[in-house]
C-alpha positions in Angstrom: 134.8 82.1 93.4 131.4 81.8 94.9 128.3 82.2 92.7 124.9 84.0 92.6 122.3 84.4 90.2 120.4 87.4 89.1 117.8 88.3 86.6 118.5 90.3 83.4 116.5 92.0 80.7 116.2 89.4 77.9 114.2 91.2 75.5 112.0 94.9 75.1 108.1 94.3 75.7 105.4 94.4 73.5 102.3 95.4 74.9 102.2 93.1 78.4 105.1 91.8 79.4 106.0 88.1 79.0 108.7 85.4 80.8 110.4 85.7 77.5 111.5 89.6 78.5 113.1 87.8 81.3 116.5 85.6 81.8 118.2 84.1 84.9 121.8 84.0 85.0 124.2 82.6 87.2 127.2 85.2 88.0 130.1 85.4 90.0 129.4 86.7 93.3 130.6 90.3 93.4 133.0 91.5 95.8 132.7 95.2 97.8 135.1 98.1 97.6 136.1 100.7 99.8 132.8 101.9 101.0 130.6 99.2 99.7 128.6 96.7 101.1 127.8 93.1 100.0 124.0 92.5 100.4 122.1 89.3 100.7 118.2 89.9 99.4 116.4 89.1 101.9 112.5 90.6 100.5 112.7 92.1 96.8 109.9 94.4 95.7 107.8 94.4 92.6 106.7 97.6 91.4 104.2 98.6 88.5 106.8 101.8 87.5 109.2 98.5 86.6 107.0 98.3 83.1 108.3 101.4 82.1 111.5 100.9 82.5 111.6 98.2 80.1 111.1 100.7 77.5 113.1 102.0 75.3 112.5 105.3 75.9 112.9 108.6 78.5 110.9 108.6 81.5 111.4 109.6 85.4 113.4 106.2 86.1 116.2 105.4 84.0 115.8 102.6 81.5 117.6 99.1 81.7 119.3 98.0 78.9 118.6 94.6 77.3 121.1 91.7 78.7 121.7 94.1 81.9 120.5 93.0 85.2 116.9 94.4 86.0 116.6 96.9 90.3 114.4 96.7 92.4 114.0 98.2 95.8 114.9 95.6 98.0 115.7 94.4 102.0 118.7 92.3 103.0 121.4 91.6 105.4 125.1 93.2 105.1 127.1 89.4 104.5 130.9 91.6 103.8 131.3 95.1 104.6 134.0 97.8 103.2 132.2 100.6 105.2 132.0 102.2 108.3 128.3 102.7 108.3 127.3 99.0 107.7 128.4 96.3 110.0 128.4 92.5 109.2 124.5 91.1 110.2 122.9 94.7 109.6 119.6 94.7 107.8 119.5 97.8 105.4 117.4 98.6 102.3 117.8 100.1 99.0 117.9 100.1 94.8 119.6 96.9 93.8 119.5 94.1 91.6 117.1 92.0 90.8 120.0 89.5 92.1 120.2 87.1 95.3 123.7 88.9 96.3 124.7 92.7 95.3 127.2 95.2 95.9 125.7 98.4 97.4 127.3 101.8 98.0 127.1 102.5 101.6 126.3 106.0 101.1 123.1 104.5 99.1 120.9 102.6 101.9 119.1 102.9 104.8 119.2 100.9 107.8 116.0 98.5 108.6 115.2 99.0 112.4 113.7 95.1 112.9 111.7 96.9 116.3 109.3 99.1 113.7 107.9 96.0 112.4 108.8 92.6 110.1 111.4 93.6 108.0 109.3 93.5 104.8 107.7 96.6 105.7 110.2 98.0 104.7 109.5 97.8 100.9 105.7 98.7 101.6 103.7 100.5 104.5 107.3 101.4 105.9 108.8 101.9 102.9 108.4 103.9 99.6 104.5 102.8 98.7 103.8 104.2 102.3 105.9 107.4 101.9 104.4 107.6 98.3 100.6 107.5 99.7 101.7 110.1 102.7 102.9 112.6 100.9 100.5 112.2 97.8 97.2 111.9 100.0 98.3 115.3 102.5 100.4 117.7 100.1 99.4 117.2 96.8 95.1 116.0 98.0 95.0 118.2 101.1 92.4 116.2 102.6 90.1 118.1 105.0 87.2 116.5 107.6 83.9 116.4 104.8 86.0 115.8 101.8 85.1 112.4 99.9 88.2 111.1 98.3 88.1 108.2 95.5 91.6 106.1 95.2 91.7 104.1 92.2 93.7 100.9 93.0 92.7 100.8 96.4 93.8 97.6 97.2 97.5 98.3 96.4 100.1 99.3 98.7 99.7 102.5 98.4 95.9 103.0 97.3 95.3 101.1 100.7 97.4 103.1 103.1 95.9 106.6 100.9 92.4 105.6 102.3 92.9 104.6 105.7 95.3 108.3 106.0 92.4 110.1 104.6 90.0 108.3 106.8 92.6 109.6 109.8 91.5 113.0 108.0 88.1 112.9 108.3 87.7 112.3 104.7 84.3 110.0 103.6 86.7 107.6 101.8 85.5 105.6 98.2 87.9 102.8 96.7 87.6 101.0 93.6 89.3 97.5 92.6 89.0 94.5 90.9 87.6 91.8 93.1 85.1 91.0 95.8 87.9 90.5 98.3 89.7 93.4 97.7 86.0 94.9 98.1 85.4 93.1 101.3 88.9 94.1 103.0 88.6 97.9 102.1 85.4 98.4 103.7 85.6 95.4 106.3 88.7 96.1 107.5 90.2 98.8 106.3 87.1 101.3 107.1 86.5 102.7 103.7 82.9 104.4 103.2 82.2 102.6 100.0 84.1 99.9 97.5 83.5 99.6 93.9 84.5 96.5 91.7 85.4 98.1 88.2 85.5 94.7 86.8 81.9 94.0 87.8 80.0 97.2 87.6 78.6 98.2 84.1 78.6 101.5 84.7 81.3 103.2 86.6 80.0 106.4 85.7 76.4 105.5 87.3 79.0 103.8 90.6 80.6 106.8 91.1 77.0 108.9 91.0 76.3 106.6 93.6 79.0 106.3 96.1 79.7 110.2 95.6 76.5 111.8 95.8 77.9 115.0 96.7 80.4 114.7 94.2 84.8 114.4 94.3 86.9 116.3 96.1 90.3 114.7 96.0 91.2 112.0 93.7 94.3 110.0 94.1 94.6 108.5 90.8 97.0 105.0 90.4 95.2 103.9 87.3 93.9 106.1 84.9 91.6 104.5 81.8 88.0 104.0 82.1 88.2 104.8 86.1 89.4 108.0 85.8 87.2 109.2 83.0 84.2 108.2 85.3 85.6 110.1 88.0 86.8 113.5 86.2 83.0 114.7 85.5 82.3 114.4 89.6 84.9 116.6 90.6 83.5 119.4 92.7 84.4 123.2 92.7 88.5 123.5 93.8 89.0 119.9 93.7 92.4 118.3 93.9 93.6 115.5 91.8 96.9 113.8 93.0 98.4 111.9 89.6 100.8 108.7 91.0 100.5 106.3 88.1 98.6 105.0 85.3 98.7 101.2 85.4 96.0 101.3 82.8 98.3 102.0 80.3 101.5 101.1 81.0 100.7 98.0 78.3 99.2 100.3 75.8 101.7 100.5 72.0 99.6 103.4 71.5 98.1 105.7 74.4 94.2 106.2 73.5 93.4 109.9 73.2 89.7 109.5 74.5 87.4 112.1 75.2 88.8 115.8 75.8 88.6 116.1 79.6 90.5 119.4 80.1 87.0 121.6 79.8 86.1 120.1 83.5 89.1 122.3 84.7 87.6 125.3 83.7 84.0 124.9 85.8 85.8 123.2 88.7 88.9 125.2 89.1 90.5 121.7 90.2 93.9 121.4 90.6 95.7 118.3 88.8 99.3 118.0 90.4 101.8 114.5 89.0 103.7 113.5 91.6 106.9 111.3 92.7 108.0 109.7 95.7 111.8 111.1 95.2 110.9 114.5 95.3 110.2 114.1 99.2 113.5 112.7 99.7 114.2 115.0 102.2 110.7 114.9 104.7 111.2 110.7 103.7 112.0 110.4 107.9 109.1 112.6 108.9 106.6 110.0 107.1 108.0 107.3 107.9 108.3 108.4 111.5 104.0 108.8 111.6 103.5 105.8 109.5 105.2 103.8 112.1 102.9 105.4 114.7 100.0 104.4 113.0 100.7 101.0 111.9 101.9 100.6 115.8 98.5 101.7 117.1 96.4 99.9 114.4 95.4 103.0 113.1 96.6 101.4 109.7 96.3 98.2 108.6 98.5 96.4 105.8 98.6 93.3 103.4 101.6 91.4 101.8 101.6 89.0 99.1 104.6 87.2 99.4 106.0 84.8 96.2 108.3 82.6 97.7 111.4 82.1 95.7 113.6 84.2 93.4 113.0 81.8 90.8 109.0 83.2 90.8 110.2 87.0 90.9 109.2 87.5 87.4 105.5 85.8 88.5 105.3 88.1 91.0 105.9 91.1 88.8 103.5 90.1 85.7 100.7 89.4 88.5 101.1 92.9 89.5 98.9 93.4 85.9 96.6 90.6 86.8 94.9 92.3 89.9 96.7 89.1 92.0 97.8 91.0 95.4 96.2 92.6 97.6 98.5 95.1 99.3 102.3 95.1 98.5 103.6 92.5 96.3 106.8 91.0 97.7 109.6 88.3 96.1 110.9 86.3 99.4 114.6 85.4 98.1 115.9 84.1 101.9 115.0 83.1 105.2 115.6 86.7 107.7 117.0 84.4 111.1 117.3 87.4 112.9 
């Protein structure tokens, strides 16, 4: 029987993850049933919500057991199909293992049109980071033409696409992240207003007085810590604050309590609103559909940072912690001939 390998959950995490919380295996290939598919990876993504499913505990995203294979959202090609929706060669995306070869429900993917863009779009501007940073930015922000709008991991797939779409808005647009060349591509390519390098500036509190002198308006927050508690005293009068992750302290043992912010509330009537990707299932076409027609116009621009190899996948997901991509971090796990 042919062979694949995948990667499993060697052990639970203490504080920042490790290669020890990670184990390659070799495995029989698996074979598809009536309405499954067989699926090559092609592109596997790296996501920081991964972190917290290596918990032990209840969140939004199920937890993996140790010794079982780790997901991952992830594009490849149909090699055997059981289905009538998926034909041999088709390129199709979905939740699957962190695994070079895995049977998929049919039911459970989408196809990958290759005439939208390269295929690895699909796990980033085209995929869920761009669908996450659509819907966050223009149901939960509500950008309007004036507003100034602070992202906090700017660089990221979806802090990046959240500024250019508020910039489409006629939002003044502020980013922070943590390097002069993130800096340098938010505001020299990407258009946004102002850049600030958290890991650099002293004062956040004094950088955000300074890029926002008329104060905060909408804040999409990706990162929470020190970032957000410099931007919570700016926000204006009926501000909205769009809550998609807190990367800060995904490592944390113990979350910090900090300073009471919830006071703020009260004198800016702001609105504070968590929010997840899945709960747009439904309108997922409808953003992907204008996402498409901006990317194709150059309306908005995108970054990948491709490790090459399934070997590095586990590299690719600890440098997610390290600041190391700018834009979507991707695992290249096979050659795409089409």
């Amino acid at each position: 029987m042919a062979e694949t390998r995948q990667w499993q959950l060697a052990s639970r995490p203490v504080g920042e993850p490790t290669h020890d919380n990670f184990e390659l295996v070799t495995v029989d290939r698996p074979e598809p049933d009536n309405g499954e598919v067989l699926v090559e990876t092609l592109y596997q993504s790296v996501d920081p919500y991964m972190r917290g499913r290596m918990r032990d505990a209840e969140s939004y995203a199920e937890p993996w057991d140790v010794g079982d294979p780790m997901k991952a959202s992830v594009v490849g090609e149909v090699v055997e199909s059981n289905s009538g929706r998926f034909a041999e060669g088709d390129i199709v995306t979905g939740d699957l293992l962190w695994a070079e070869h895995a049977v998929a429900d049919a039911n459970e993917l989408q196809r990958v049109n290759p005439d939208h863009g390269p295929i690895s779009t699909a796990l980033g501007v085209l995929g869920m980071p761009g669908v996450t940073a659509y819907w966050g930015l223009n149901d939960v922000g509500d950008p309007k033409p004036g507003d100034t709008v602070v992202v906090s991991a700017a660089a990221g797939a979806v802090g990046s696409v959240v500024g250019q779409l508020a910039r489409l808005a006629g939002a003044r647009v502020v980013g922070t992240a943590g390097s002069e060349a993130k800096i340098d591509w938010l505001t020299d390519d990407l258009g946004f207003d102002a850049a600030i390098n958290y890991k650099e500036t002293d004062d956040l509190s004094a950088a955000i007085d300074e890029t926002c002198p008329d104060g905060v308006d909408v804040y999409f927050d990706n990162v929470g810590g020190p970032i957000t508690d410099a931007v919570w005293p700016r926000l204006n009068v009926d501000a909205r604050v769009a809550v998609c992750g807190q990367i800060a302290l995904y490592n944390e043992t113990e979350v910090p309590t900090g300073p009471r912010k919830l006071a703020k509330l009260i004198e800016s009537r702001a609105t504070v609103e968590g929010l997840l990707v899945s709960d747009y299932q439904p309108r997922w076409g409808e953003a992907l559909e204008r996402l498409s027609t901006f990317v194709q116009n150059g309306d908005v621009q995108y970054r990948e940072n491709v490790v090459e190899g399934f070997e590095n996948a586990p590299d690719a997901f600890l440098g997610l912690f390290e600041g190391d991509n700018i834009g979507k971090q991707l695992v290249q796990v096979a050659e795409y001939e089409g």
